[in-house]
N, C-alpha and C positions, 0 to 999 in steps of 0.2 A: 560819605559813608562812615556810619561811627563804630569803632571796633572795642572788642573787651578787653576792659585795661591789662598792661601788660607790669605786675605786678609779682613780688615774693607771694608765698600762701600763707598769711595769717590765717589763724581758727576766730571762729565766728564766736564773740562774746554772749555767752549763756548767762542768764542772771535765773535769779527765783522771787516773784512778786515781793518777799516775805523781807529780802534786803530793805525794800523801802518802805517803808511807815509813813505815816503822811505827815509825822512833824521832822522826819530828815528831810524831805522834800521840801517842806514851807522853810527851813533853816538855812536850805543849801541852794536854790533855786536864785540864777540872776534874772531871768527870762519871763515876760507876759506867757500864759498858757489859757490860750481856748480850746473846748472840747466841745468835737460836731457830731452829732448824731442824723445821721440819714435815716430817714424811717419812711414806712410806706404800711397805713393798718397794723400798729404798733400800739392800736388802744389799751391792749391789754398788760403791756410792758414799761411806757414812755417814761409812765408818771411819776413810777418807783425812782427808776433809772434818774432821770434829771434831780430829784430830791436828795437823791445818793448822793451826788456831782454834787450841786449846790452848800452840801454839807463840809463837801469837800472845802469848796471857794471860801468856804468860813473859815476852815483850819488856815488857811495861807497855800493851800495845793494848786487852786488856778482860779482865773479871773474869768472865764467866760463859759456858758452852756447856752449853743447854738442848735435847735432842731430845725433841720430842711426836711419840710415836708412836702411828698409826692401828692398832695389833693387829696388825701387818705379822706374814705368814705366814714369813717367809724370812730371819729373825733379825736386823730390824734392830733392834731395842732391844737384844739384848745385844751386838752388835759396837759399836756407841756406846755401850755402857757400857763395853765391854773396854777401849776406844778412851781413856774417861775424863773422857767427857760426863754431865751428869746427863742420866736419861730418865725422862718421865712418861710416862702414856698417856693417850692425848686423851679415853677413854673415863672416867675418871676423874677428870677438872678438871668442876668445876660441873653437878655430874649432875643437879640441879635443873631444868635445862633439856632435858633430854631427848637423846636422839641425838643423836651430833654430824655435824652438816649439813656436810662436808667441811671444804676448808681452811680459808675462812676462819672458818669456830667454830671451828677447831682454833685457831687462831692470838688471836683472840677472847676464848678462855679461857685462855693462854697468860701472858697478859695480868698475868693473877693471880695467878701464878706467878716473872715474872721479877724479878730482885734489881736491875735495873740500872737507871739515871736514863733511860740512851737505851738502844734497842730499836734492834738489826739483826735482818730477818727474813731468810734466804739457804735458797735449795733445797738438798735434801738430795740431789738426785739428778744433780747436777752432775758433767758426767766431767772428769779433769783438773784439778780444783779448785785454783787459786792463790789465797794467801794475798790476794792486791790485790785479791779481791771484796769482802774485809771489811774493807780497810782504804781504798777507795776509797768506800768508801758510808760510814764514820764519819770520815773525813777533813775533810769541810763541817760536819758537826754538831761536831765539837772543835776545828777550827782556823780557819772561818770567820765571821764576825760575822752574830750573826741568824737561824742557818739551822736551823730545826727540821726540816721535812720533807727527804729524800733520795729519788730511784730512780735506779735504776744505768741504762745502757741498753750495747749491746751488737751483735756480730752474730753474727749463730747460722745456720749451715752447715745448709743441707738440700742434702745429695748426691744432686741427679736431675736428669739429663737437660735441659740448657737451660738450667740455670743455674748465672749467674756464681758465680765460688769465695766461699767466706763470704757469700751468700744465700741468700735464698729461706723462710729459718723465721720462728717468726713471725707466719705468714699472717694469723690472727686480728688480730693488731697494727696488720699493714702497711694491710687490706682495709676493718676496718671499727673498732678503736678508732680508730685516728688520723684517718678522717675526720669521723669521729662527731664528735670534739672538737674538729675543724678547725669544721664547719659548730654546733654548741650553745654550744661552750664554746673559742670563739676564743684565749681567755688562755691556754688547755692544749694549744694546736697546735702549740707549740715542745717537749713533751715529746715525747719521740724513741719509749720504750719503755713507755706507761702500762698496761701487762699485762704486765710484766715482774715476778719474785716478788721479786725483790732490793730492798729499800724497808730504811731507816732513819728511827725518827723521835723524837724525847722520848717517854720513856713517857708523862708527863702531857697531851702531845696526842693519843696515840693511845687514850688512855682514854676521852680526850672523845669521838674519834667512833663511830656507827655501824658494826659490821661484816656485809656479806654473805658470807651462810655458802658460796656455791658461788663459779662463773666468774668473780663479778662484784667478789670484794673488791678486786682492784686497783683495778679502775676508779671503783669507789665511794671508795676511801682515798683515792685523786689529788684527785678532785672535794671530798670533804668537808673534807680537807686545804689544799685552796685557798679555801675558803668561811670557812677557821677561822681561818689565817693570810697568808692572800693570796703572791702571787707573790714577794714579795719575801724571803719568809723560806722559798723554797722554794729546789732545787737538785737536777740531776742533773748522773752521773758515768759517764764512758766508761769500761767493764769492759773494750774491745776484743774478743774473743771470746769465749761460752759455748756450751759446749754440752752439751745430756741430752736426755730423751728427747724424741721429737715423737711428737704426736696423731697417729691415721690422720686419711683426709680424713674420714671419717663422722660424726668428731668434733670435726669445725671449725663443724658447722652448728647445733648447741644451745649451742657454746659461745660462737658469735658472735653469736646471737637474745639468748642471757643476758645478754652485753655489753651490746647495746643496750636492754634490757628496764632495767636495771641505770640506764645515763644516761638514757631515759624517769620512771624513776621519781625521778630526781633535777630533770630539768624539770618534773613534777607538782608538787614540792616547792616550784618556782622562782615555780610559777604561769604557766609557758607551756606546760603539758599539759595535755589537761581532765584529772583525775582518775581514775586508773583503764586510763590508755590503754595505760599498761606492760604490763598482762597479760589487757585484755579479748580480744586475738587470738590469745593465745600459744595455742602445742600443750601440752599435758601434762608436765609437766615443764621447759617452756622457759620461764617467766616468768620475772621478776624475783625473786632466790631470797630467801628468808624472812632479813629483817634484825636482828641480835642489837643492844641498844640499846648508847649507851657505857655503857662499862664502870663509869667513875665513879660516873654514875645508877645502872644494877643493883645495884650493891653498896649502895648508900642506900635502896634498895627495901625 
């Protein structure tokens, strides 16, 4: 049974994208860096996005741009190849394991795949997409002392009726991760964005942990990432604004039961849940989603 470290309360290092420029990074950086984009029907987005990247790889900011694609119907794998990304397909990495359980197996098996020391994962379906999402989230990990884990945070425009300009998306976030970890996991109340998909971390800790295969892998990588390395060697980075797609409401409500099913089954772990409490209520599909081990272990298996 794995418990929450028993540590002083450092505050969680805040940066602002704007610190790193991408020639502090290419100047400062010891470290190989690939960046994986999961995409699924991202035709309308990829192509931008990987050319962004790629431009990057020019300046000296990172060596790798990895697309896993979901068998997208609407050619995202070959406009990220056109583009002059590598693309694998998610259906293809570690088939030993069966179907791939959404993003986070996609991301999971990815794993095994990348060339790079440190790992930025960034959506692929991002409109707009500025170079500063990837250089503000490998900015902490190249240029700061200690900092293995990153997530980005941000705000993200939902255009409706009543609300103020640049809010309102999110919702999942605002409603129920960030209280959740206000009231379980008090040390993680100062993260702004922990369902956010923009996350950097060493590859060799993200090996180490756990991945959930659906809604829940953020919230699972924050928490297991803080269990692994405690706060002090964490950090997030103000993107300023993103935006892409948003869920309807119908699909706020399995994705926010996931979430918390997700930190239940992490206080089971803790030993402040009885056992089992994460998905003895759940509805059909809303439990806590089936967790791939670390990566490290599997492959020693």
């Amino acid at each position: 049974m794995s418990a929450a470290p028993s540590r002083t309360s450092p505050k969680l290092r805040t940066f602002h994208h704007a610190a790193y420029p991408p020639e502090r990074i290419a100047g400062e950086r010891r470290h190989s860096v690939s960046v994986c984009l999961p995409a699924r029907e991202c035709a309308g987005t990829v192509g931008e996005i990987v050319a962004t990247l790629l431009g990057l790889a020019g300046r000296g900011v990172l060596d790798e741009v990895l697309v896993i694609d979901a068998a997208s119907a609407d050619g995202t794998a070959d406009i990220a190849a056109r583009a002059g990304a590598r693309v694998l397909q998610e259906g293809e990495l570690m088939p030993g394991y069966g179907p791939v359980l959404g993003k986070g197996d996609a991301m999971w098996r990815a794993l095994g795949s990348v060339s790079g020391e440190l790992v930025c994962f960034l959506d692929a379906d991002t409109e707009g997409f500025s170079a500063h999402f990837a250089t503000g989230l490998l900015g902490p990990l190249t240029c700061e002392p200690d900092v293995t884990f990153v997530k980005g945070f941000y705000r993200r425009p939902l255009e409706a009726p009543g609300e103020p300009p640049g809010e309102g998306g999110g919702r999942v976030n605002h409603l129920t991760a960030r209280p959740a970890l206000s009231l379980f996991y008090p040390e993680l109340a100062a993260v702004r964005q922990p369902l956010a998909g923009e996350v950097a971390a060493s590859r060799e800790l993200l090996r180490s942990l756990p991945f959930a295969t659906g809604y829940g892998v953020e919230i699972a990588m924050l928490i297991d990432a803080w269990r692994a390395v405690g706060l002090e060697s964490m950090a997030q980075v103000d993107l300023d604004e993103h935006r892409n797609r948003h869920q309807p409401l119908a699909a706020l409500a399995p994705m926010a039961r996931t979430v918390l099913a997700t930190i239940a089954r992490r206080l089971e772990q803790d030993g402040r849940l009885q056992p089992g409490a994460s998905s003895e209520h759940a509805a059909p599909g809303e439990a806590a989603p089936v967790e791939r081990p670390a990566l490290a272990h599997a492959e020693d298996a």
